[in-house]
N, C-alpha and C positions, 0 to 999 in steps of 0.2 A: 504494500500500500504506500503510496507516497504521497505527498503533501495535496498534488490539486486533487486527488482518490479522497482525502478527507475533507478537503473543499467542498467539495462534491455531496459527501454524505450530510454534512453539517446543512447546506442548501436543501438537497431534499427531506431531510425529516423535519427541518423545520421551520419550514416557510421563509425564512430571511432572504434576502435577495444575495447571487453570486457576489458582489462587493460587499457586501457585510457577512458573509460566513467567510469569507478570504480574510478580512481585518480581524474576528474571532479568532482563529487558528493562528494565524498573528500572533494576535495577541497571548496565547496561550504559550506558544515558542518563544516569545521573546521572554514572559513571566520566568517560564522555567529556563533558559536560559540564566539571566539576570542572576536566578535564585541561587543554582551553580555554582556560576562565578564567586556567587560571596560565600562558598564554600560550605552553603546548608545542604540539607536533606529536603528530598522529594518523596512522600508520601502519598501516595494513592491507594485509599481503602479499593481492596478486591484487585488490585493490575500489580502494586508493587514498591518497591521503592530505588531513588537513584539516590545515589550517594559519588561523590568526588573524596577520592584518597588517594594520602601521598605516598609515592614510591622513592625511595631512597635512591641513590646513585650506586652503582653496580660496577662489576669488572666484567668484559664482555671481551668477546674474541670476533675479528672480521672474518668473516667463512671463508671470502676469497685470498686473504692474504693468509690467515690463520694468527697475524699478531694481535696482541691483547689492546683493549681500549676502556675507556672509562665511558660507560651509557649513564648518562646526568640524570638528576635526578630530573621527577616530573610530577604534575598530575591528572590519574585516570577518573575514568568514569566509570562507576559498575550500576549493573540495572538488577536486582533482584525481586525475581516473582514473587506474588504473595501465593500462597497454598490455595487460595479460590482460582485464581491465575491455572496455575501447575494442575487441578482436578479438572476443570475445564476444559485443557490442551489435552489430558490424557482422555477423558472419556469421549473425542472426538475423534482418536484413531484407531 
């Protein structure tokens, strides 16, 4: 699914016109974005939660050359399912 797939849906269920369910989904991306950034948690009763965590800097090796390098530190994104999420996905296949 991608961005205009939910454009899309938000427009048909519920009656808004294509420029205001485009500004909603917007708006929602940029929310959660924003929230991100400032290094909170994303909470979604029944779909899950995102969380940004930091990885530490590491010793790494280049495959091609095989010498050793320093991979810096960073930070990721993890999305974890809620359990209503995970029962849902399963009893679908």
């Amino acid at each position: 699914m991608t961005k205009a797939d939910l454009i899309e849906s938000v427009y048909l269920t519920t009656g808004f016109s294509k420029k205001e369910s485009a500004a909603i989904v917007e708006m929602v991306f940029d929310l959660m974005k924003s929230t991100l950034e400032n290094g909170e948690k994303i909470k979604i009763a029944g779909f899950g939660n995102f969380v940004v965590k930091e990885k530490a800097s590491r010793r790494g090796r280049n495959p091609q050359t095989g010498s050793e390098i320093e991979i810096s530190a960073r930070k990721i994104l993890t999305f974890k399912p809620s359990q209503v999420l995970k029962v849902a996905i399963n009893e679908n296949s």
